[in-house]
C-alpha positions in Angstrom: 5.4 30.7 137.7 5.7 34.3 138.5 3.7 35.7 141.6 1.7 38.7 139.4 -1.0 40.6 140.7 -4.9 40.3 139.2 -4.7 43.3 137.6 -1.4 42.4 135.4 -3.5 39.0 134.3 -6.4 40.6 132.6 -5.8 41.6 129.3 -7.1 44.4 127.5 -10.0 43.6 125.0 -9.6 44.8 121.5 -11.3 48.2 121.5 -8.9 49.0 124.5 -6.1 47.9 122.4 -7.1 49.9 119.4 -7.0 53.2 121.3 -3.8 52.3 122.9 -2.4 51.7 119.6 -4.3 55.1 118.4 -2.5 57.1 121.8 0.6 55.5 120.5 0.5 56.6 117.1 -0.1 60.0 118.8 2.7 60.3 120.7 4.8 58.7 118.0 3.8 61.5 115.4 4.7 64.3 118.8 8.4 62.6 118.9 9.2 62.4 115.2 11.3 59.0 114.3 13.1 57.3 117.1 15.9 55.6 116.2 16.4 52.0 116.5 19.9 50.7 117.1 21.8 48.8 114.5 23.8 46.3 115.7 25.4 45.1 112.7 28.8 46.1 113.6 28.8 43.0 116.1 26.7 40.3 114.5 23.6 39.9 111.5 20.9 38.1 113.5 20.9 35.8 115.8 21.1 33.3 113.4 24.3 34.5 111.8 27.2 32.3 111.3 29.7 34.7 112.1 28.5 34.5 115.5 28.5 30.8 115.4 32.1 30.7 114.1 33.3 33.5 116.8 31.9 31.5 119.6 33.0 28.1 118.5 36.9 30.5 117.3 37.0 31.7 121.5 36.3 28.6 122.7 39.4 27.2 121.0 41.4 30.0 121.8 40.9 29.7 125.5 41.9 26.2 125.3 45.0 26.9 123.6 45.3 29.9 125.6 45.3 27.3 128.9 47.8 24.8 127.2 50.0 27.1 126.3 50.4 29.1 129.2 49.2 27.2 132.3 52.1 26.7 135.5 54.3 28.9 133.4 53.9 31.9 134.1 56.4 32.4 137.5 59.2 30.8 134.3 57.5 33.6 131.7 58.7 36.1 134.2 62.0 35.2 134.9 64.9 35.9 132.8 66.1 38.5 130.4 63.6 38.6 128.3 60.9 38.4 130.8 59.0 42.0 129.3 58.9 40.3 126.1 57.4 36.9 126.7 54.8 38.4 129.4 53.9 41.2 126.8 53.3 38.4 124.3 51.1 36.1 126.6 48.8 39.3 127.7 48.2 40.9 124.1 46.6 36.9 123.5 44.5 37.1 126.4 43.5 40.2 125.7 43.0 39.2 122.1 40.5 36.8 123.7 38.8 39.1 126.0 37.9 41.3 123.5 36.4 38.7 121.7 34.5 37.3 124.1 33.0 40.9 125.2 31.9 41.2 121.5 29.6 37.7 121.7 28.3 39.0 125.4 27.7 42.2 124.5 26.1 41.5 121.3 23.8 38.8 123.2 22.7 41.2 126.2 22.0 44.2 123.7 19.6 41.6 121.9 18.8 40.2 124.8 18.0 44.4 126.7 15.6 44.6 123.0 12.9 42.7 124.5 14.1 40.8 127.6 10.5 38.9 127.8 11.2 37.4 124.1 11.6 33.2 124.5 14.5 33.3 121.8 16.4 36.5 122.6 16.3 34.8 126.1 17.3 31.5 125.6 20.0 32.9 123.4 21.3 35.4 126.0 21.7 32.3 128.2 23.0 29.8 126.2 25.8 32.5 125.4 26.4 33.3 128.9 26.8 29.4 129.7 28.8 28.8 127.1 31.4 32.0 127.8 31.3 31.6 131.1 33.2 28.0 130.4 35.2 29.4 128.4 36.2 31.7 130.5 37.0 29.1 133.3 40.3 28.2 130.9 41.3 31.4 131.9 40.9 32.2 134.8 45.0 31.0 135.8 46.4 33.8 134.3 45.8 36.5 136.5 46.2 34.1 139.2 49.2 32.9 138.3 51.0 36.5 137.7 49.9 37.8 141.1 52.0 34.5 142.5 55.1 36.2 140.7 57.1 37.9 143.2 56.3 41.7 142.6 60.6 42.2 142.4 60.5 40.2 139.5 57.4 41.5 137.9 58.8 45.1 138.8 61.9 43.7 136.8 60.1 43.0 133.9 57.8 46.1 133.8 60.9 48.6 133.9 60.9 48.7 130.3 60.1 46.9 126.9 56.6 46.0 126.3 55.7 44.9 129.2 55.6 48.8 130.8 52.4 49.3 128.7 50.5 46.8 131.0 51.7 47.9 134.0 48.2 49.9 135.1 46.3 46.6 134.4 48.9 44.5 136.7 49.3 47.1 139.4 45.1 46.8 139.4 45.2 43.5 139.5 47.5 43.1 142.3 45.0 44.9 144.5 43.3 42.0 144.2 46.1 39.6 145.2 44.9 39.4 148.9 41.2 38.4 148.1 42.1 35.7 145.3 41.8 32.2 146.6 42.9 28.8 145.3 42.5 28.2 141.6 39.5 25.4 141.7 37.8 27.5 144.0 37.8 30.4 141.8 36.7 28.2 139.0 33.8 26.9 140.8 33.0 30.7 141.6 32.7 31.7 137.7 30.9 28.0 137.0 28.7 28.7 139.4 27.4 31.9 138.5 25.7 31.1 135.9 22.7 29.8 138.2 23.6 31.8 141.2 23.8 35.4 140.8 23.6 35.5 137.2 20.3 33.5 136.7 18.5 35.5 139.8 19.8 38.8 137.9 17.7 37.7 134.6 15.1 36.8 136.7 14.8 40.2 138.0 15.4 41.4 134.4 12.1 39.3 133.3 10.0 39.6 136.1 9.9 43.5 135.8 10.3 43.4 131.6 7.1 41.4 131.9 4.8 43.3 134.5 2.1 45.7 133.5 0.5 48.7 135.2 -3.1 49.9 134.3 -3.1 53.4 133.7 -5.6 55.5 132.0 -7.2 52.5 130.8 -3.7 51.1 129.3 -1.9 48.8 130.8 1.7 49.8 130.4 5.3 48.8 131.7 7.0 50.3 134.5 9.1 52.9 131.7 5.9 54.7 130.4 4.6 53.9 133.7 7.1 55.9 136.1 7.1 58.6 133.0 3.5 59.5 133.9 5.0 60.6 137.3 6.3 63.7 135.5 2.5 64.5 133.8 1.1 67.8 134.5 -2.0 66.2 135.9 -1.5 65.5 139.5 -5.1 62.8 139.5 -2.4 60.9 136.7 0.1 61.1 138.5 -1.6 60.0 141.7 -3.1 57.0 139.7 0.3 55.9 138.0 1.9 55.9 141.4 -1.1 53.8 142.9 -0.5 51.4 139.9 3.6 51.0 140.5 2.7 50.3 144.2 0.2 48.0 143.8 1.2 45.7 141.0 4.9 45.6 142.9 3.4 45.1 146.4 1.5 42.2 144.5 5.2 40.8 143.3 7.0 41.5 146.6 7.4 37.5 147.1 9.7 37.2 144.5 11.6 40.2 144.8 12.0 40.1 148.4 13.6 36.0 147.8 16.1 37.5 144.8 16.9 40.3 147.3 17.3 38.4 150.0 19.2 35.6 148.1 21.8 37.7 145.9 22.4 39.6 149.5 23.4 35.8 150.9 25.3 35.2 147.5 27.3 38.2 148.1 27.6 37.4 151.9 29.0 34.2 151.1 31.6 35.7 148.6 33.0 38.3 150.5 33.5 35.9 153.7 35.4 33.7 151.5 37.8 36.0 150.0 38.1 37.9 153.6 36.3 41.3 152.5 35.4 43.2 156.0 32.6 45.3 155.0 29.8 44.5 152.6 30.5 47.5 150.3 34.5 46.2 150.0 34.6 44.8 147.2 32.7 47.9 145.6 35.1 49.9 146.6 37.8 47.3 145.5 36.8 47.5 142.2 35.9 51.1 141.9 39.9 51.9 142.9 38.6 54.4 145.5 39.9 54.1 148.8 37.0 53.7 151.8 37.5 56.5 153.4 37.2 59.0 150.4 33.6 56.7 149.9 32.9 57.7 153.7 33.7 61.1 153.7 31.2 61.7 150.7 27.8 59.8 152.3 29.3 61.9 155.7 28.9 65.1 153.4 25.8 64.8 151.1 24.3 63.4 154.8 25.1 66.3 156.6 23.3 68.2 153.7 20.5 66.5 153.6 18.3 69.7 155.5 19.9 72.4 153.3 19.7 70.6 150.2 16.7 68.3 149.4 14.6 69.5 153.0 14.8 72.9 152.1 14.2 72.5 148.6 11.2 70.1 149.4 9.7 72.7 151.4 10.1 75.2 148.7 8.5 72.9 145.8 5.6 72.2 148.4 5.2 76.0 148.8 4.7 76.4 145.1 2.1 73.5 145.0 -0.1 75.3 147.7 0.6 72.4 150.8 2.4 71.6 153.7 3.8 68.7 152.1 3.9 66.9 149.4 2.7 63.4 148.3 5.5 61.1 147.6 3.9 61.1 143.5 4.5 64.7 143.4 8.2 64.8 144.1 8.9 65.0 140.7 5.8 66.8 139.2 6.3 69.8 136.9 5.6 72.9 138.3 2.2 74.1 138.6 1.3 76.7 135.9 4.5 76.4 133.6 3.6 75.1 129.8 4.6 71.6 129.0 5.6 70.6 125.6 6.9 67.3 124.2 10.1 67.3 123.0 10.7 66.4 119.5 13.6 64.0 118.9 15.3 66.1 116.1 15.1 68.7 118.9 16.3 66.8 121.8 19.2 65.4 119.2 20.4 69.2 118.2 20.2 70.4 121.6 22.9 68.3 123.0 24.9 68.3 120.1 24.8 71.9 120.2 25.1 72.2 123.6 28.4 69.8 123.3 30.2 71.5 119.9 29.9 74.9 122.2 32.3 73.3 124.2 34.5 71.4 122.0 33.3 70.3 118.5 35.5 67.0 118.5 32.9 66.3 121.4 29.9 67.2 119.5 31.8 65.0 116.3 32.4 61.8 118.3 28.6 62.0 120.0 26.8 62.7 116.3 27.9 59.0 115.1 25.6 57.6 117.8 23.3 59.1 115.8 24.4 59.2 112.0 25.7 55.4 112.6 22.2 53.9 114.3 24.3 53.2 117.6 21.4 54.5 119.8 18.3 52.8 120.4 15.0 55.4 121.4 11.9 54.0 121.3 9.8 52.4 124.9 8.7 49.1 123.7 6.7 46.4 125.9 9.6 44.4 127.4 12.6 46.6 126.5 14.7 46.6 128.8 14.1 50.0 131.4 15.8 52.9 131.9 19.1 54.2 130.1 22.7 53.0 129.7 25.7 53.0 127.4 27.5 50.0 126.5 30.5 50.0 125.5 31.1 46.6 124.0 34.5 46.2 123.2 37.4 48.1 121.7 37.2 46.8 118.4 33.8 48.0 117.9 32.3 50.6 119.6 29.7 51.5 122.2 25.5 51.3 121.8 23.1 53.6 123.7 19.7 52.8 125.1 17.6 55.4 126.4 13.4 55.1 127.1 12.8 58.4 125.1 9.5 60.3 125.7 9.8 63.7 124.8 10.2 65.2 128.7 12.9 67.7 129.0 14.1 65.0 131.7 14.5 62.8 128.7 17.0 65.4 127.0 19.3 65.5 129.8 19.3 61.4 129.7 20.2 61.5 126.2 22.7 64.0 127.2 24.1 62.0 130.3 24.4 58.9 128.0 26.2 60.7 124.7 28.7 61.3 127.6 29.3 57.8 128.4 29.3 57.0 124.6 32.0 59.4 124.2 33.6 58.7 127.2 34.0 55.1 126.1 34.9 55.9 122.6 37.6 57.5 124.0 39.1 55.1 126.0 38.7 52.5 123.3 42.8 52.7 122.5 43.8 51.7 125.5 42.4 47.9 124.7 40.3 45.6 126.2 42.4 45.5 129.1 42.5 48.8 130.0 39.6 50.8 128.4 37.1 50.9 131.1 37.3 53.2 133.6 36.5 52.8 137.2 33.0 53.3 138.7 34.7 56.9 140.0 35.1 58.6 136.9 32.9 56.4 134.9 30.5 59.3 135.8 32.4 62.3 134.7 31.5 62.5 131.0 27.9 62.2 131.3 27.6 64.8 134.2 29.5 66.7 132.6 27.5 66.4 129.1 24.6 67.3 131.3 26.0 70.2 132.8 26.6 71.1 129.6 23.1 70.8 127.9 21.2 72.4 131.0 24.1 75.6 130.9 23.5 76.4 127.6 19.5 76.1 127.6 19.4 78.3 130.7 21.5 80.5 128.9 19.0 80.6 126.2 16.0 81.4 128.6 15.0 84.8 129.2 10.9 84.2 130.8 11.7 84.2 134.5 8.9 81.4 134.6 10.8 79.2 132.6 13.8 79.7 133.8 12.6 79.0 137.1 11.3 75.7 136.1 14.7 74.8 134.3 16.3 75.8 137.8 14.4 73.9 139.6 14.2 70.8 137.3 18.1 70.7 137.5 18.2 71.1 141.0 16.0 67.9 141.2 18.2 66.3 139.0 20.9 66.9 141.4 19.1 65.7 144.3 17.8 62.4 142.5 22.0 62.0 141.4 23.4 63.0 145.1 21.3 62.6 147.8 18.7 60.1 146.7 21.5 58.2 145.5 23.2 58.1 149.0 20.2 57.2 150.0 20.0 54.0 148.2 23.4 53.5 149.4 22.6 53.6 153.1 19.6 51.5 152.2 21.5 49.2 150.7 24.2 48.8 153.6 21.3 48.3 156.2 19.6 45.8 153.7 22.9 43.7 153.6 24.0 44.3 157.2 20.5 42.9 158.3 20.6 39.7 156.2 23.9 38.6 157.5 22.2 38.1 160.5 19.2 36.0 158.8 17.0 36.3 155.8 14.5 39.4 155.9 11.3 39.5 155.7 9.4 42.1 153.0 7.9 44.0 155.9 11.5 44.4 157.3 12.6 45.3 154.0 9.8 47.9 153.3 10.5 49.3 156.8 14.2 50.3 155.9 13.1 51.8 153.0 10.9 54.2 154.2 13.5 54.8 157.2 16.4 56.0 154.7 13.8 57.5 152.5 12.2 59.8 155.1 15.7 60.9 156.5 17.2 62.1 153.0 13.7 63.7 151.8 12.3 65.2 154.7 9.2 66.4 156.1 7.9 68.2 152.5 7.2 64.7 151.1 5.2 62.6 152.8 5.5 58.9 152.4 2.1 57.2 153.1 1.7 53.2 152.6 2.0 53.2 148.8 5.5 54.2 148.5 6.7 50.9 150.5 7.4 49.0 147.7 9.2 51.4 145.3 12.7 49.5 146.4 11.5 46.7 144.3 11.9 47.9 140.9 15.9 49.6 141.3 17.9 47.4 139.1 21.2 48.4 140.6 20.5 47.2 143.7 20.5 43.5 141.7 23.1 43.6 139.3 25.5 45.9 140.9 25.3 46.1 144.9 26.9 49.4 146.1 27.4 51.0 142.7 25.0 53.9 143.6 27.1 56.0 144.9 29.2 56.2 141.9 26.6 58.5 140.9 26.8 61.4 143.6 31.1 60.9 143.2 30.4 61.9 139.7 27.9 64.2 140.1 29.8 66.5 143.1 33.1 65.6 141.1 31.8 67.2 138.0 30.5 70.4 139.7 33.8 71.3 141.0 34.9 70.4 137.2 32.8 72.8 135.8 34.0 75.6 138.1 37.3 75.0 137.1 36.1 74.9 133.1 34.2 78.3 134.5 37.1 80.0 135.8 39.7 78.1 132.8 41.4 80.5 130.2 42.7 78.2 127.9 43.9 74.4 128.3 40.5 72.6 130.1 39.6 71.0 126.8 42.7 69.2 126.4 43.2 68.3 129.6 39.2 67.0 130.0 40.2 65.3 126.6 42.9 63.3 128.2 41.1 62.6 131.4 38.4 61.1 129.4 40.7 59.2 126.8 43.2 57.7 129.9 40.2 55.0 130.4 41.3 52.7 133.3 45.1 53.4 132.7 45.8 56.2 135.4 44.0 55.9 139.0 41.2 58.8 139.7 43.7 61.0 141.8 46.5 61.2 139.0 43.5 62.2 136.5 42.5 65.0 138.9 45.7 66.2 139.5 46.0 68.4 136.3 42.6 70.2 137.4 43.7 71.4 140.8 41.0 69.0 142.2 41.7 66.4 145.3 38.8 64.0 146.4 40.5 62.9 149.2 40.7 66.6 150.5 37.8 66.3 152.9 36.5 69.7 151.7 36.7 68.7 148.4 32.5 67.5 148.4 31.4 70.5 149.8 32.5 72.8 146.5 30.0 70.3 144.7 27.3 70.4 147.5 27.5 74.0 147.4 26.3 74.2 143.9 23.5 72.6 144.2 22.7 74.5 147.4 23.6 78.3 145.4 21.3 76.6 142.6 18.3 76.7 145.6 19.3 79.6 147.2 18.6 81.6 143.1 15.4 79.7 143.0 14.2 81.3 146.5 15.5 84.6 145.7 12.9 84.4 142.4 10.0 83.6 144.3 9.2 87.5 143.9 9.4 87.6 140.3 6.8 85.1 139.3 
């Protein structure tokens, strides 16, 4: 039984409901027709025997995966022929992988549709179980190959087939001194499913499923955190009292998944002999440690000339010392808001990305033409934005929250990216299609960057242009720093529970701590805002990937300086940055653009242009 709050138990009577349906309507006519994602291309229904078949299909085929190819892989790689057998053992398995990402991604976009349906539940799980076994038949594989000698599997990678897998083995030999003994790693993947896995859906639920009176609605936390961008600060005051009290009212069970998935990982990592809690992160991400640490060193360091000094200027504009916490991302005082029509926001970025290159702008308009995006806020949808790229053989689905904010255009924007991104990167197979957490970013900064340059282009009223500025600016802030932030937050919160389980109010108190240091005295952070930690889903399903975001987002400002300064030639190269997937490591990838990330200096080129972005907005305070 979930721990809810009062408030989240009573329901609305039916008059109540009838105006919410009546605001609904509203807004629905303001945004035109949202599009709802077809998902066809991977299965009918959940009912559909093609899904039936496929499941019951890779099942069999990791079986006879496992009995052909178990304890022979050290004899597979020895021998003249070596490239060839090898190359014919890893285009099965990745045969099989791509079939078993097509049944998991089909069941957690169903399953993202409505995460507090019964059915779409049970089904996502009894997938996940039965995959997950599956999966256990091959789990020997990469195991057994990082046993080869790496002579020998150099040998057989010099040529013939076997050189087009060679990124995927070199990858997967960083992970040779982590591995541990066969059953162990088997009872690792088994055990997932009711270890990390099952306390992931719960958070999933619990938050699909909460409900936050507002304006005499009782909405979830998307629409919810979206009134923290309404012009009318006594909304925005009340939505924020809402998100605080119905989480501090839930903080039981988020503080035991927190507290529990922190242990999970603990364990983990002590087992396969990770030093530091982010390790593996990085590990996975390809990015060496000290690269990570000379980023959070950076955007640190620039914590008072970037968001404390833009703080102070925002507060200026409002009239006060400081501001409330509810106000950080308000809309500037006296500037017209309008909704955003989806036909607009859909011509705006597809503008914005055939100015640049209309390949680009081709590949993003079949999320559209093809039903591969998803719009609408529904109750229980699953929050936020993403892309997912399913698999090779099909192609990716977006989901975005859409409410007509011009915040909302730049997250269609940042996920087109990702969808193209991915397309992309779909030749290089299952295997080798997805890209690392450090350039995962790239393409939807970039489409971003993009979309903002060309509307600020388009904007001649200095008041306008103002607010454009300074939306973007706190777009860069809320992608750099705040996302540092949650990194630092998120080393403390793991650090601490190594040495015993925390308690909320311990919890609580490191947020605030990272929270006041990285926002500064402008914003004020009273009671309310202690429980705002509760609702970040990355903290849950992928520990230390938040600082992915500020790699891509200072990475991509010192991209867009070179496509500034570029005569000819950025498109093709940005075209085979995006399309090399997981094949080439970052630092080969940069290579062609003059760019080094290891260069210590390199994060201040895209610090500075957030910080020349708040310097322009000062310099305008004498033209409003």
């Amino acid at each position: 039984m979930l721990n809810r709050a009062p408030a989240i138990e009573a329901q609305p009577c039916r008059s109540a409901e009838s105006a919410q349906a009546a605001r609904a309507t509203a807004r629905a006519v303001d945004l035109g027709v949202l599009p709802e994602w077809d998902l066809g291309d991977l299965y009918a229904g959940l009912d559909d025997p093609a899904f039936r078949d496929d499941l019951a299909r890779a099942e069999a085929d990791c079986r006879a995966f496992s009995a052909s190819y178990a304890g022979r892989i050290a004899d597979l790689a020895a021998g003249p022929d070596a490239s060839e057998r090898l190359a014919e053992a890893l285009r099965a398995y990745e045969g099989i992988e791509d079939l078993l990402g097509k049944l998991m991604s089909y069941a957690g976009l169903v399953y993202s549709g409505d995460t507090t349906d019964e059915a779409r539940a049970k089904f996502y799980g009894d997938t996940r179980e039965r995959l997950t076994d599956a999966s256990g038949e091959l789990l020997f594989f990469a195991l057994e190959l990082n046993r080869v000698e790496d002579a020998v599997l150099d040998a057989a990678m010099a040529s013939g087939p076997l050189a087009h897998y060679a990124p995927w083995i070199a990858d997967l030999r960083r992970e040779k001194p982590y591995q541990l003994e066969d059953r162990v790693e088997k009872l690792f993947l088994e055990k997932s499913v009711t270890a990390n896995a099952a306390w992931d859906r719960l958070f999933n639920e619990t938050i699909a499923g909460l409900r936050f009176p507002v304006q005499g609605e009782m909405l979830p936390l998307e629409p919810t955190l979206n009134k923290l961008q309404d012009p009318d600060g006594a909304v925005r005051r009340e939505a924020a009292g809402a998100v605080s009290d119905v989480l501090r009212g839930n903080l039981r069970i988020f503080t035991l998944i927190t507290n529990t998935l922190a242990k999970d990982k603990e364990i983990s990592d002590r087992w396969r002999g990770f030093k530091d809690v982010a390790d593996a992160r990085h590990l996975s991400n390809r990015v060496e440690p000290e690269v990570v640490a000379a980023l959070v060193d950076a955007v640190q360091a620039a914590y008072p000339r970037l968001s404390h000094r833009y703080y102070r200027l925002k507060a200026k504009w409002f009239g006060v010392e400081a501001l409330p916490y509810w106000d950080r991302n308000a809309p500037l005082p006296r500037v017209e808001q309008r909704t955003i029509p989806w036909a607009e926001a859909r011509d705006t970025v597809l503008s914005a990305y055939g100015a640049f290159s209309p390949d680009l702008a081709n590949i993003a308009r079949r999320f559209f033409d093809d039903r591969w995006i998803d719009a609408p806020t529904r109750p229980g949808k699953a929050p936020g934005a993403f892309a997912h790229p399913t698999v090779p053989s099909v192609h990716p689905y977006v989901l975005v929250n859409y409410q007509g904010k011009p915040r909302d255009v730049m997250t269609l924007a940042h996920e087109l990216g990702h969808g193209v991104h991915q397309v992309l990167a779909a030749p290089n197979g299952a295997l080798m299609a997805q890209t690392p957490l450090t350039l995962a970013e790239t393409a939807s900064v970039f489409g971003e960057m993009l979309t903002f340059r060309k509307l600020l282009a388009e904007t001649r009223d200095t008041t306008q242009r103002r607010a454009m500025l300074a939306a973007k600016v706190e777009d860069m802030i809320n992608t750099v720093v705040r996302q540092i932030a949650f990194y630092a937050f998120e080393r403390k919160v793991h650090l601490a529970r190594a040495k015993g389980e925390l308690t909320t109010e311990q919890i609580n108190a490191l947020w605030l701590s990272v929270q006041a240091e990285s926002l500064g005295p402008a914003i004020q952070l009273d009671a309310g805002y202690e429980p705002y930690w509760a609702y970040i889903p990355h903290f849950i399903h992928s520990p230390f990937y938040v600082y992915a975001y500020a790699f891509g987002d200072c990475l991509v400002n010192s991209l867009y300086g070179v496509y500034a300064k570029a005569e000819s030639g950025f498109v093709e190269r940005y075209f085979a940055l995006l399309s090399a997937g997981g094949s080439k490591p970052y630092g080969e990838l940069l290579k062609p653009f003059g760019l080094d990330a290891s260069d210590p200096g390199f994060w201040q080129i895209g610090l500075g242009m957030i910080e020349g972005m708040i310097v322009e907005l000062e310099s305008m305070e004498g033209q409003r």
